[in-house]
Structure formats: structure tokens, C-alpha cells
N, C-alpha and C positions, 0 to 999 in steps of 0.2 A: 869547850862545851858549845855545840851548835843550839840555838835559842829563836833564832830569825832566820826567814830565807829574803833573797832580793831577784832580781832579775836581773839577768845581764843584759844587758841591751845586746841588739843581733848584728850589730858592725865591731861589737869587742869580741862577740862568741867566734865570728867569720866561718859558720855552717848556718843551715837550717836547723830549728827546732827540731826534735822528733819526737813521737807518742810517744808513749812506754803504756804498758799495764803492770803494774806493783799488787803481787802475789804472794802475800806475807803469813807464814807459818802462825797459827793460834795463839803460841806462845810468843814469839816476837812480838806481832799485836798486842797482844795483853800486858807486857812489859814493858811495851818502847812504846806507851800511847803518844806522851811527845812528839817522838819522833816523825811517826805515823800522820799524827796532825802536821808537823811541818813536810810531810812529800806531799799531802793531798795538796796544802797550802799554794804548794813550787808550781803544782800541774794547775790548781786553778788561777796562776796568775797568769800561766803562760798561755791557755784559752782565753783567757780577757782581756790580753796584750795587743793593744790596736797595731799590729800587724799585720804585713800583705801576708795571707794563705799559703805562697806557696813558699814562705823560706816560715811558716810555724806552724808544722801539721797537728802539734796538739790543738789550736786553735781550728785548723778546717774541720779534722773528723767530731772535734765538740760540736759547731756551724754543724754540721752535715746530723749528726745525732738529733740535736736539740731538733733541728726541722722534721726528720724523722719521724720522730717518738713524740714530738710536738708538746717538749718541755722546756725547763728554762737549760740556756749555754752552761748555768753553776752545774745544774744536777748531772747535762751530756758530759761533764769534765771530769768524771769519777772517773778515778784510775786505780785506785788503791784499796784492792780487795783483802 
């Protein structure tokens, strides 16, 4: 049973980060809110992971949102619709 998420650090993962958008069926959501809380969890650590930009694109396009939209990095880091 998955309960916590962690972060890999990005010299164990040996790629870049990449975005994703998480596109979850009404009933998934509604079932698996758990769950759902632990993917938004995953993405919002990996935009607030004091990383260089170009090996943790969730982090740039959040930076690039948040400036944007000219709100906070947490709210540019939704990914999980």
C-alpha cells in the first residue's frame, strides 16, 4: 500500500524530470482521492526541488507559469486534473 511519496534525487534517477498533466476519470478521482492527493504531492515537490531547470522541467514550466499568471510556484504546479 503506497501511503508517502519521496523524491529521487536526479543523480539516482540519471534523466531529467519531465511535466506530465494527470487527466483522471470522475470516478477514479472520486475513489482514489488518496491516491490523487499523493500524485499532486509527487508533482508539487518536484517544482519546489531546488534544482537546475534544465534537467527538472516540472520545476521550469511551474517558474514560467507562476511568473505568468503572477501567482504562487504551489498553485503553477497543478497537474492533476
Amino acid at each position: 500500500r503506497v501511503n508517502r511519496v519521496e523524491l529521487i534525487p536526479l543523480e539516482e534517477l540519471g534523466r531529467p524530470r519531465i511535466d506530465v498533466v494527470c487527466n483522471c476519470s470522475g470516478v477514479f478521482r472520486d475513489l482514489f482521492i488518496n491516491q490523487m492527493n499523493l500524485l499532486d504531492r509527487a508533482i508539487k515537490m518536484a517544482a519546489e526541488a531546488d534544482e537546475p531547470i534544465d534537467q527538472n522541467y516540472v520545476r521550469k514550466h511551474a517558474l514560467e507559469q507562476a511568473e505568468e499568471f503572477n501567482i504562487s510556484l504551489r498553485e503553477a504546479s497543478t497537474r492533476v486534473f
